[in-house]
NUGU-665571 format. One record per residue (C-alpha): residue number from 1; residue in three letters; x, y, z. Coordinates in steps of 0.5 Angstrom, whole numbers. Example, Ala and Ser with C-alpha at 12.3 -4.5 7.8 and 13.67 -1.06 7.14 Angstrom:
! NUGU-665571
R,1,ALA,25,-9,16 $
R,2,SER,27,-2,14 $
***
This chain:
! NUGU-665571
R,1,UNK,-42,-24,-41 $
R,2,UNK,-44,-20,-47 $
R,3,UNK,-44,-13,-49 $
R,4,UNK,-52,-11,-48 $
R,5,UNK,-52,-15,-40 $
R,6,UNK,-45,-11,-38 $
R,7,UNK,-47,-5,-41 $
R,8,UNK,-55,-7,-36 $
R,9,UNK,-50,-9,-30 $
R,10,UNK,-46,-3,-30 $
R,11,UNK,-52,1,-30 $
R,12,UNK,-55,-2,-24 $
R,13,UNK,-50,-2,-21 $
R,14,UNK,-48,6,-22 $
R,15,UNK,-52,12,-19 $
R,16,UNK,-55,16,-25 $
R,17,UNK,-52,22,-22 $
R,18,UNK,-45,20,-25 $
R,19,UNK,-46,15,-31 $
R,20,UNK,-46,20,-36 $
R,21,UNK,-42,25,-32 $
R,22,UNK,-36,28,-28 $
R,23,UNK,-33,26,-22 $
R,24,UNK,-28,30,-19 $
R,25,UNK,-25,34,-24 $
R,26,UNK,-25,26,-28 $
R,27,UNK,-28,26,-34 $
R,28,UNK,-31,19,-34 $
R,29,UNK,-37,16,-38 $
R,30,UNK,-39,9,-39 $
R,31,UNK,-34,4,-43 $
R,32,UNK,-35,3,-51 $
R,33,UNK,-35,-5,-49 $
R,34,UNK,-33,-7,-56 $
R,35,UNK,-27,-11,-54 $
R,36,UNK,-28,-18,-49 $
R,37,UNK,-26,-19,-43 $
R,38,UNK,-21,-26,-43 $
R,39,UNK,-22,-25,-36 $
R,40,UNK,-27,-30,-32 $
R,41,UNK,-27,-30,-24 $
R,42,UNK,-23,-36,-23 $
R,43,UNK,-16,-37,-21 $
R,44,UNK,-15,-42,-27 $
R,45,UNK,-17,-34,-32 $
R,46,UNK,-14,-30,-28 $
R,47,UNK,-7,-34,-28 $
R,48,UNK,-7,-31,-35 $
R,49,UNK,-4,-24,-32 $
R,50,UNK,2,-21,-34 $
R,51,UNK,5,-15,-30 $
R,52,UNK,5,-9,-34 $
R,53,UNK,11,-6,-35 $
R,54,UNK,10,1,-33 $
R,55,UNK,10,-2,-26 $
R,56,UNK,15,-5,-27 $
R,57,UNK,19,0,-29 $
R,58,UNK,16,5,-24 $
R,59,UNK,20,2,-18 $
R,60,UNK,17,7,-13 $
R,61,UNK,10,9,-10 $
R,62,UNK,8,13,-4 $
R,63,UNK,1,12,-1 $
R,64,UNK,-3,16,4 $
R,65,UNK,-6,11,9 $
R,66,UNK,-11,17,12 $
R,67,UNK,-18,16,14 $
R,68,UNK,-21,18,20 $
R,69,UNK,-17,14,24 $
R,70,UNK,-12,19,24 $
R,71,UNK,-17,24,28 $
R,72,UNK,-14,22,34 $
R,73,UNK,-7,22,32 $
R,74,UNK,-6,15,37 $
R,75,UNK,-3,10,32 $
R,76,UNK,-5,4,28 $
R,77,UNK,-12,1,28 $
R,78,UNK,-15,5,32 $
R,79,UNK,-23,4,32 $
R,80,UNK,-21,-3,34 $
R,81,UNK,-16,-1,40 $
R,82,UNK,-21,4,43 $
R,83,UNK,-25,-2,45 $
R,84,UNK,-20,-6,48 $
R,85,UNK,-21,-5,55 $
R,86,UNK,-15,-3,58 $
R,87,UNK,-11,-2,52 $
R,88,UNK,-7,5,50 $
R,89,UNK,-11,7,45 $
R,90,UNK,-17,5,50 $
R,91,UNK,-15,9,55 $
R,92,UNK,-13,15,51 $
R,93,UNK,-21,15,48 $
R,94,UNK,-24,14,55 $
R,95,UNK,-20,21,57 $
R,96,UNK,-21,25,51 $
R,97,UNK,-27,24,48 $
R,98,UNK,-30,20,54 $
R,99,UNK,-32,12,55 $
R,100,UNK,-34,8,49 $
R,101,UNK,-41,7,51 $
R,102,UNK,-43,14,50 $
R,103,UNK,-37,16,45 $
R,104,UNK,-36,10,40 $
R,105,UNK,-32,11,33 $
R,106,UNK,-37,13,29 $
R,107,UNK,-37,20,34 $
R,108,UNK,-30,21,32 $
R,109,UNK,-32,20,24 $
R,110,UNK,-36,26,27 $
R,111,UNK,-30,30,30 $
R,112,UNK,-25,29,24 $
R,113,UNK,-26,35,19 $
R,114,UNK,-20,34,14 $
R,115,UNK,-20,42,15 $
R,116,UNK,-13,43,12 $
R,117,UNK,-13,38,6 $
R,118,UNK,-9,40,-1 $
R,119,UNK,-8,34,-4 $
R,120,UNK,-5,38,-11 $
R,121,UNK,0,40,-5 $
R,122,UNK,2,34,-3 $
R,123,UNK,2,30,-9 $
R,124,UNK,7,36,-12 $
R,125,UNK,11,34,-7 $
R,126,UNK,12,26,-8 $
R,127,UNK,12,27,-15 $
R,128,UNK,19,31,-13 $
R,129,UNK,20,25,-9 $
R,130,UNK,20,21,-14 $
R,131,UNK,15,17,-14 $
R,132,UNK,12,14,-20 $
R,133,UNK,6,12,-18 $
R,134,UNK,1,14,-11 $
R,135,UNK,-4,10,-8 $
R,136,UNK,-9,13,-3 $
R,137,UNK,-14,9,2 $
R,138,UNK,-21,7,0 $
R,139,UNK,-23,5,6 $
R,140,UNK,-20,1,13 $
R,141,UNK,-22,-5,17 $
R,142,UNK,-26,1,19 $
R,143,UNK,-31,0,14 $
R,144,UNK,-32,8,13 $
R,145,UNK,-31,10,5 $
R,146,UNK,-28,16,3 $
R,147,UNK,-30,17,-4 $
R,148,UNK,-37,18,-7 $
R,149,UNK,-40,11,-5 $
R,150,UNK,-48,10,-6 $
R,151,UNK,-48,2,-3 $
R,152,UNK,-45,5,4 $
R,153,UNK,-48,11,7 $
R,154,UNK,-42,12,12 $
R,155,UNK,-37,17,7 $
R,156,UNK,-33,22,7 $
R,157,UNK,-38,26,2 $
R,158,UNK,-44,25,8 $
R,159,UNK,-40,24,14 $
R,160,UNK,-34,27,17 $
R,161,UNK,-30,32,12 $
R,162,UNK,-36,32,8 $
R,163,UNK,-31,31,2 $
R,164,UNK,-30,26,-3 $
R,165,UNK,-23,24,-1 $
R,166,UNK,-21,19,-7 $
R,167,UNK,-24,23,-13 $
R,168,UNK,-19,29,-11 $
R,169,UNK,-13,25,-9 $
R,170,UNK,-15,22,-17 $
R,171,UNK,-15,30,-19 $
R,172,UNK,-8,31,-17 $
R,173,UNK,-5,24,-19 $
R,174,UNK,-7,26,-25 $
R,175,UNK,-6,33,-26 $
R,176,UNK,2,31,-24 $
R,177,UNK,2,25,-28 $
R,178,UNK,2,20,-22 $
R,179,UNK,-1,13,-24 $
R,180,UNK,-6,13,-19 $
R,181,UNK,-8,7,-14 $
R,182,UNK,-13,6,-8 $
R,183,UNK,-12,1,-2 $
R,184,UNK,-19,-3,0 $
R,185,UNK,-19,-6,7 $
R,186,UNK,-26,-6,9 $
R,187,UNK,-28,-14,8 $
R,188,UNK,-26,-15,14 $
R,189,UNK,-30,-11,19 $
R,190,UNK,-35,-17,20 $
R,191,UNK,-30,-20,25 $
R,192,UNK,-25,-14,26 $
R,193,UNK,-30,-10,29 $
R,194,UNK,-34,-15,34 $
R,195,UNK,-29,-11,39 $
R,196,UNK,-35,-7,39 $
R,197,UNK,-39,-11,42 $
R,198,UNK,-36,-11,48 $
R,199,UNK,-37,-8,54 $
R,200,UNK,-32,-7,61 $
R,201,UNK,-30,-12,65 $
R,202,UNK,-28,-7,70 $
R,203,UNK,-30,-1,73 $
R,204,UNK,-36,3,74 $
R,205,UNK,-39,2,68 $
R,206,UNK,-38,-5,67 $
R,207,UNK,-43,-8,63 $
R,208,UNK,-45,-3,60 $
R,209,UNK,-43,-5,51 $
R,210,UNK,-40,0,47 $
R,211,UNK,-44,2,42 $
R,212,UNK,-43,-3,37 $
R,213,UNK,-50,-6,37 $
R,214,UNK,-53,2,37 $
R,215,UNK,-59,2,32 $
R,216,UNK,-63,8,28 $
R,217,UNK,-67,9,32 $
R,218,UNK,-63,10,38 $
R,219,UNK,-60,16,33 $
R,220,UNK,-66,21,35 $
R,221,UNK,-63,28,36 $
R,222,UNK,-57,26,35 $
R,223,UNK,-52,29,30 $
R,224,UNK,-53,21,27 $
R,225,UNK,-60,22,26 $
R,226,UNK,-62,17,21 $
R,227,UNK,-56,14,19 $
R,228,UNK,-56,6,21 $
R,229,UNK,-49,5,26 $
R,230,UNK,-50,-2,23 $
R,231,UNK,-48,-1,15 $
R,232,UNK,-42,2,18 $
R,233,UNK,-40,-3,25 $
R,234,UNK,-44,-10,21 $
R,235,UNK,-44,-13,27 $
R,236,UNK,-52,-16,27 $
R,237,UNK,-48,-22,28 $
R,238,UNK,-46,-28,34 $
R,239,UNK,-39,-27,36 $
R,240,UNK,-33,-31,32 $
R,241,UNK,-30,-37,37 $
R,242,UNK,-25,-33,42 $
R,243,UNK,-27,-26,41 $
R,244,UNK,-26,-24,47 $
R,245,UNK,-18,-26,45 $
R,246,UNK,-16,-20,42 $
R,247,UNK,-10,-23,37 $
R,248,UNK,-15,-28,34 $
R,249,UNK,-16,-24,29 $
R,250,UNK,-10,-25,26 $
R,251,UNK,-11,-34,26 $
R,252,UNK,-18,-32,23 $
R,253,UNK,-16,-27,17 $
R,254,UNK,-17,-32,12 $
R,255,UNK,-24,-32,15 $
R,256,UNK,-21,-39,18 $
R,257,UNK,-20,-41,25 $
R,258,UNK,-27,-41,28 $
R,259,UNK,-29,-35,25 $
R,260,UNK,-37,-33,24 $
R,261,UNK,-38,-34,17 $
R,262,UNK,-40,-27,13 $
R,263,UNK,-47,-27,11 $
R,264,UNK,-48,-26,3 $
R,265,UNK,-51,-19,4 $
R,266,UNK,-45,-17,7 $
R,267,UNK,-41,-20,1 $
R,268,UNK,-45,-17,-4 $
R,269,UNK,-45,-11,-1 $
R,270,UNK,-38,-11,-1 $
R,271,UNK,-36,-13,-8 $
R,272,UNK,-41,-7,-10 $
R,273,UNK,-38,-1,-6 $
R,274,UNK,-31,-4,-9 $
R,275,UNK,-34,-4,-17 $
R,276,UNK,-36,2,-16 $
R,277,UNK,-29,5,-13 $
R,278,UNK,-26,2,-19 $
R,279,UNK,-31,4,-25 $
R,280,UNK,-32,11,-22 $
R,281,UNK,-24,13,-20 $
R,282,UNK,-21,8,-26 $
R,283,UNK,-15,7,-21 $
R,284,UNK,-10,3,-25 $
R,285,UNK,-8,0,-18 $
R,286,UNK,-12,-3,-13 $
R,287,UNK,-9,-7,-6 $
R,288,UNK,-13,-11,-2 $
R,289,UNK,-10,-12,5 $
R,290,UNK,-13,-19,5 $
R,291,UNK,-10,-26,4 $
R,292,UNK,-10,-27,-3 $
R,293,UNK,-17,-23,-5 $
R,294,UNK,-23,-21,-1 $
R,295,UNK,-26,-25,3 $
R,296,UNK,-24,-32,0 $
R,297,UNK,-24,-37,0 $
R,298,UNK,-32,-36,3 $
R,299,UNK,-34,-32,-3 $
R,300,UNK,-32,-31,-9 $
R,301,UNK,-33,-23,-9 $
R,302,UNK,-26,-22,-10 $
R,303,UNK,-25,-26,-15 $
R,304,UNK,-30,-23,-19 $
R,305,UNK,-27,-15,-17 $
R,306,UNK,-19,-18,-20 $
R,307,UNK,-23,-21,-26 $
R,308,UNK,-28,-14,-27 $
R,309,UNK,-21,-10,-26 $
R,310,UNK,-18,-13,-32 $
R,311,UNK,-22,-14,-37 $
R,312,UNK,-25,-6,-35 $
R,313,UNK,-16,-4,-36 $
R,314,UNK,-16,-8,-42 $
R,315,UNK,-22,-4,-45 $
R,316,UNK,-19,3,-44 $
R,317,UNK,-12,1,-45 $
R,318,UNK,-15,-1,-53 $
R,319,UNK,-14,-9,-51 $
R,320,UNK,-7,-8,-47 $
R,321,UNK,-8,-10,-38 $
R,322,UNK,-5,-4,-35 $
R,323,UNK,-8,-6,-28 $
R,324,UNK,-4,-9,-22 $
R,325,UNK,-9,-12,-16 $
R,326,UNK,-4,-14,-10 $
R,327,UNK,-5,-19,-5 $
R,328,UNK,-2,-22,1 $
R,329,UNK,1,-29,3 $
R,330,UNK,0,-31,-4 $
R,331,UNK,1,-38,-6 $
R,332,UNK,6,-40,-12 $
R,333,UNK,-1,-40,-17 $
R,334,UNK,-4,-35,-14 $
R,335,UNK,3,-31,-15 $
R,336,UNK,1,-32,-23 $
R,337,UNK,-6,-28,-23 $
R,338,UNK,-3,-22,-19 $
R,339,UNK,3,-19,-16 $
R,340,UNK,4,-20,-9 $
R,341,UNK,5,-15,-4 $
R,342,UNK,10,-16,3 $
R,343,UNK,8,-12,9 $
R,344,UNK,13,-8,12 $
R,345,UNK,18,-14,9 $
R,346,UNK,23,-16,4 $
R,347,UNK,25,-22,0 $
R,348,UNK,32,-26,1 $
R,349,UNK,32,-28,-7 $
R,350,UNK,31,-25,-14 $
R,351,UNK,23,-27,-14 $
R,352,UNK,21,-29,-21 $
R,353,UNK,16,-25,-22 $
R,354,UNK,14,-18,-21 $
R,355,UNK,13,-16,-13 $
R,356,UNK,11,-11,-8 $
R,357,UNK,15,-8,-1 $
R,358,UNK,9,-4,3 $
R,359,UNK,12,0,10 $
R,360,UNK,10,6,12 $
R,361,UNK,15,12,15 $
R,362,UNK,12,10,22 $
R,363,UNK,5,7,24 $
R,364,UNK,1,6,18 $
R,365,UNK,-4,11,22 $
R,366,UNK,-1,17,24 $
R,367,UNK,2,17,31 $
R,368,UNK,3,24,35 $
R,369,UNK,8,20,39 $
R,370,UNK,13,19,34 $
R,371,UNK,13,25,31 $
R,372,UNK,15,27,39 $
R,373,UNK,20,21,39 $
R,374,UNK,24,23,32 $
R,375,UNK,22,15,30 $
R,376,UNK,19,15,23 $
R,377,UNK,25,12,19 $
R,378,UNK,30,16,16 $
R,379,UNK,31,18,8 $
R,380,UNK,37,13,8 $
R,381,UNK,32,7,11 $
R,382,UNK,28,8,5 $
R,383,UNK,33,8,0 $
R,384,UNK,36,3,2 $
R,385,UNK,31,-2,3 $
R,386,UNK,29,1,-4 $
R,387,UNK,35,-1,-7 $
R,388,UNK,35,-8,-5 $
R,389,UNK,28,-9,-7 $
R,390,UNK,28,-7,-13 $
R,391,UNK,35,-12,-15 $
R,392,UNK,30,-17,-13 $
R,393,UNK,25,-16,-19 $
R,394,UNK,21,-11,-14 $
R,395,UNK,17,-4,-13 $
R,396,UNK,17,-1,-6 $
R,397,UNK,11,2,-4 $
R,398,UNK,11,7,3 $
R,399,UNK,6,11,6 $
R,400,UNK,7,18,9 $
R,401,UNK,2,18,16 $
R,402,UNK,-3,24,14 $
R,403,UNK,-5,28,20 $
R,404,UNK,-12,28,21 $
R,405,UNK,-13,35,18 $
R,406,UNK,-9,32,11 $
R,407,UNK,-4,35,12 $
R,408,UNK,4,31,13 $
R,409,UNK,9,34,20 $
R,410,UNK,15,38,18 $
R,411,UNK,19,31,20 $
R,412,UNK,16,27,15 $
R,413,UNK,17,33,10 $
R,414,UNK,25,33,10 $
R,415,UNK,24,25,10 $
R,416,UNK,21,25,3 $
R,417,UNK,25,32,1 $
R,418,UNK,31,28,3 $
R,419,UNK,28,22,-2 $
R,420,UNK,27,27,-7 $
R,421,UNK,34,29,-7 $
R,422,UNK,37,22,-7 $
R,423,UNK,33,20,-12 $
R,424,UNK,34,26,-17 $
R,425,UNK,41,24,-18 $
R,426,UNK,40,17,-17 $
R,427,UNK,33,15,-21 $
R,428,UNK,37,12,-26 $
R,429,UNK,39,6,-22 $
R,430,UNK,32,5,-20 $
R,431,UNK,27,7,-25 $
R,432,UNK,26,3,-31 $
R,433,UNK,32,-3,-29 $
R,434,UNK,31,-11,-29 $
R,435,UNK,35,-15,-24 $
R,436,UNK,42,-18,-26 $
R,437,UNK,44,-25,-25 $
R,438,UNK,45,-25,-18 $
R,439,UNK,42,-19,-14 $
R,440,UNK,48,-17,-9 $
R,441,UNK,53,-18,-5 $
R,442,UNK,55,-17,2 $
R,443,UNK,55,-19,10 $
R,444,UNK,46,-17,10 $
R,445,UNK,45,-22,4 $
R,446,UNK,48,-28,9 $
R,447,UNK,43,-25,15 $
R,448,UNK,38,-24,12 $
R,449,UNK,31,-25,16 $
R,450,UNK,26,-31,15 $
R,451,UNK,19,-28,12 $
R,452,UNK,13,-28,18 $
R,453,UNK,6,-29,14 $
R,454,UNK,4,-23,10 $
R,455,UNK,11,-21,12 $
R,456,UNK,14,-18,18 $
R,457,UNK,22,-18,17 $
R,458,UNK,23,-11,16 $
R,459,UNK,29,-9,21 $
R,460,UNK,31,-16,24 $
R,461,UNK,37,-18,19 $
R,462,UNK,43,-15,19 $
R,463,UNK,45,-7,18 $
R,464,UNK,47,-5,10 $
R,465,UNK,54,-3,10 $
R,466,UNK,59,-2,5 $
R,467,UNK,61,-8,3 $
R,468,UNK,52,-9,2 $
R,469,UNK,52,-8,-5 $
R,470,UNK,46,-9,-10 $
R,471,UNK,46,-10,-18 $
R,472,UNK,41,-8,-23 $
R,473,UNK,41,-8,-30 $
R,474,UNK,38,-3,-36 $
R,475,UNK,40,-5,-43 $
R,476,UNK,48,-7,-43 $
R,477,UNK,49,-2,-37 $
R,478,UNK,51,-6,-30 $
R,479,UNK,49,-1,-24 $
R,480,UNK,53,-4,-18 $
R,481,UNK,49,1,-10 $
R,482,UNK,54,1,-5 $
R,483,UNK,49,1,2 $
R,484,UNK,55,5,5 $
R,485,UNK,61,9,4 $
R,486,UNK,68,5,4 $
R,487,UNK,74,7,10 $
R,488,UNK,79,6,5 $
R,489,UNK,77,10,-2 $
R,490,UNK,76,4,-5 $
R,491,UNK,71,-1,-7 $
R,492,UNK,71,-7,-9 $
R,493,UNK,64,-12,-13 $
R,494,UNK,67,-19,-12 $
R,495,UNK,62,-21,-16 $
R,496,UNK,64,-18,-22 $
R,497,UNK,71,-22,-22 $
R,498,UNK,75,-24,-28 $
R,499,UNK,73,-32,-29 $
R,500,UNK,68,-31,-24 $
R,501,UNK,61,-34,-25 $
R,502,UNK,57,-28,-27 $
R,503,UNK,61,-22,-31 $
R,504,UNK,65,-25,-37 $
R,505,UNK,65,-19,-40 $
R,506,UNK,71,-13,-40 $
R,507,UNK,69,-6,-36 $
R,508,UNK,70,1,-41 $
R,509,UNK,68,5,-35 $
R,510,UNK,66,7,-28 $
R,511,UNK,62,12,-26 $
R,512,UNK,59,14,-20 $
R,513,UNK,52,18,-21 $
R,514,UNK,53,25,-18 $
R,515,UNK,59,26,-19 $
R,516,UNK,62,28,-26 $
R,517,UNK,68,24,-30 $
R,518,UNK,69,18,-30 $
R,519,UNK,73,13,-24 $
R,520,UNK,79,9,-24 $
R,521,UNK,78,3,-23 $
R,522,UNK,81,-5,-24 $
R,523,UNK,78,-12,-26 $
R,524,UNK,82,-17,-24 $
R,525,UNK,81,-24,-21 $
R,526,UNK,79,-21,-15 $
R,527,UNK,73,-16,-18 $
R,528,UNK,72,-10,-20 $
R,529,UNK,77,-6,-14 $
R,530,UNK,74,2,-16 $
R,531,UNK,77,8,-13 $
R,532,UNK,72,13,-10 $
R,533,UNK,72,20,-11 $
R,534,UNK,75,25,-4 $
R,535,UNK,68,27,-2 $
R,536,UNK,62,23,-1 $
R,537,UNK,57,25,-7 $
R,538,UNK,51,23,-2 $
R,539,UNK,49,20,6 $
R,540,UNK,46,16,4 $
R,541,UNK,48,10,-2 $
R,542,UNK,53,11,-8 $
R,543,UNK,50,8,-16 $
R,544,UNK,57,5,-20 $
R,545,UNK,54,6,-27 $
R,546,UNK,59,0,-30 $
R,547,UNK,59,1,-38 $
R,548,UNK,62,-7,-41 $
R,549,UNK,67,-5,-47 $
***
């Protein structure tokens, strides 16, 4: 594509309010496209990518998975639970806000304010944490944008908080110094929301569908009045095979398996809300909750957003890509064209190329019952599972649950709190390292869990212990973590044994991070057997930094 025809597209595709102007506090402005773009929408072009080495070297991100689903503080996919006859979340809804034939989602769009959001706040605060980047969600499987958004007229600046979510979170990733990403989910409301079109099977209003075939005209004198239900629920369409089955959907995510095929209008309309998040938000990373890339292998409008994404990062960034898409269960040529991400799950192998952990706190939408239960996961958990994913060559990504009024609970507080303090002490064993020849050692490495899909594992292998530990490298120095604190003082790395396999090499010096001087230690055949200091530096993992002779 040449320059003129770029420069014609992107003025189509943009609303002249924001083509010459501000958006959020960014400065934005249309590109000076004078450099190519290498980048064509197939998988053989993309296959050209390199991860770029700040994300590499950043290791750790944190992510606000917050949208109107979190209004009703009752869990994880929310807007698709509440038409399940019978399900908590069903009968939760019925309660509070009354039967889904009358009070559909698109109500409690209505109900969720945001009223006490600070996103400078917040972003402060996961700086401290250490996170080096943070991601934001865009849109859910619930197809309503949180941003700016002239192709979807169901968004935050219309509807709703009446705010651009995306821009002010991109304020103060900015304004702190935090690479900033957004998190797109919405290709699949096609078949995620044909629950809509339900109606109870039981009970006095049996028969009667939930309002998910609702039109404009049944709007008037509403608080909808002239907005289309369809843009947001896009279910003028027949029911997928077996949508009556409530797991379907998870044999159909790859839009497989018997799945009413998406109409191209549908796709199109897709691929223009996410350019225009792109362009508009200029986010260096973008993840898509999708099996590789939205919407494939039915249509190509993932193809042509990873292609877009590229060659607009190597425009900014004076011919250098800064940009990483992530995508799930990727094939090995599909691991070559962007970096894979595993939900909630983690390798059992130094990978090749760069990866990607995502887990959450606790749901992925903010749930009142764990919060009343203590069962988000603990700073330990984080810094462990940290630990082991950055020594095989991957970042981890977490997303603290956001209540619905934009703002995180005094227990997700003192977690993230309790990361930062690990993190301030022990970054250097993290931050900017490479994996060793071998990622560990230890009774977790012999039992860990199989991978399930995108991922899934998290949780089902064995607990870390004292005798788990994790390398890294950075430069000539060796960092060993030790997942546990040794009953005997001393803490023996096996794998750095004198006529071993993996370390030849002569120790000048132990220490361990956050506590001053150096240990004594001795490298025999056996490894390297170092005393520990009397008192624990930490609760919750110890970072040996080796120095070679």
């Amino acid at each position: 594509m040449n320059r003129r025809t770029l420069l014609k597209n992107l003025a189509l595709a943009a609303p002249a309010a924001w083509l010459p102007g501000v958006v959020a506090g960014l400065n934005w402005s249309p590109l000076a496209l004078t450099a190519p773009s290498p980048f064509k929408p197939t998988w053989d072009s993309l296959a050209q990518y390199q991860t770029p080495e700040w994300f590499r070297d950043a290791k750790f991100g944190l992510w606000a998975h917050w949208g109107p689903q979190c209004q009703p503080e009752r869990g994880d996919w929310y807007a698709r639970g509440m038409y399940e006859e019978g399900s908590d979340q069903y009968k939760f809804h019925c309660e509070k806000y009354g039967h889904p034939s009358k009070f559909g989602f698109k109500d409690v769009i209505n109900e969720w304010k945001a009223e006490e959001w600070n996103p400078d706040e917040l972003l402060a605060l996961y700086k401290k944490a250490g996170a080096k980047y943070f991601v934001c969600l865009a849109n859910h499987h619930d197809n309503f944008d949180l941003y700016d958004s002239s192709h979807q007229t169901w968004n935050s600046t219309r509807l709703g908080p009446k705010k651009d979510l995306v821009g002010g979170w991109a304020k103060a990733a900015k304004k702190q110094g935090l690479r900033f990403g957004v998190s797109v989910h919405a290709a699949h409301t096609w078949s995620w929301l044909e629950v809509s079109q339900r109606a109870d099977k039981n009970g006095p209003l049996a028969g009667v569908p939930y309002d998910g075939k609702v039109t404009t005209a049944e709007g008037q004198g509403k608080w909808w009045q002239g907005y289309d239900p369809q843009a947001l629920y896009a279910q003028n369409h027949p029911l997928s095979e077996n949508s009556q089955d409530n797991g379907v959907i998870h044999r159909q995510w790859n839009w497989g398996n018997g799945v009413t095929p998406p109409s191209k209008e549908y796709c199109e309309k897709f691929y223009n809300r996410t350019i225009e998040l792109l362009d508009k938000y200029q986010p260096d990373v973008v993840y898509f909750d999708d099996t590789a890339l939205p919407l494939w292998p039915v249509n190509d409008a993932g193809l042509r957003i990873a292609s877009h994404m590229y060659n607009t990062s190597t425009q900014r960034h004076g011919g250098r890509n800064e940009a990483v898409v992530l995508g799930k269960i990727l094939t090995p040529e599909q691991r070559k064209c962007m970096v894979w991400d595993i939900e909630r799950g983690q390798s059992n192998e130094i990978e090749p190329l760069p990866w990607q952990t995502d887990t959450c706190l606790g749901q992925w939408h903010y749930d009142r019952r764990i919060y009343d239960q203590h069962g988000y996961k603990s700073a330990k958990t984080v810094i462990h599972t940290l630990v082991d994913v950055v020594s095989k060559n991957g970042n981890l990504l977490v997303s603290v649950p956001v209540r619905g009024n934009g703002t995180i609970d005094d227990q997700e507080r003192a977690i993230v709190e309790g990361i930062g303090a690990w993190m301030q002490v022990n970054g250097e064993s993290i931050y900017g390292t490479r994996p060793w020849k071998i990622f560990g050692e230890g009774p977790a490495q012999q039992a860990a869990a199989a991978l399930s899909a995108q991922g899934f594992n998290e949780g089902k292998g064995k607990p870390f212990g004292p005798e788990d530990i994790r390398y890294v490298t950075k430069g000539k120095m060796l960092f060993a973590t030790a997942l546990g604190w040794p009953t005997s003082g001393k803490l023996l790395l096996k794998s750095l044994a004198v006529g071993g396999p993996h370390y030849s090499g002569k120790v000048k010096q132990v220490e361990l991070l956050g506590v001053p001087g150096k240990l004594k230690f001795e490298h025999t055949k056996d490894g390297l057997a170092v005393t520990l200091p009397a008192q624990q530096p930490n609760a919750i993992a110890y970072a040996l930094k080796i120095t070679p002779a």
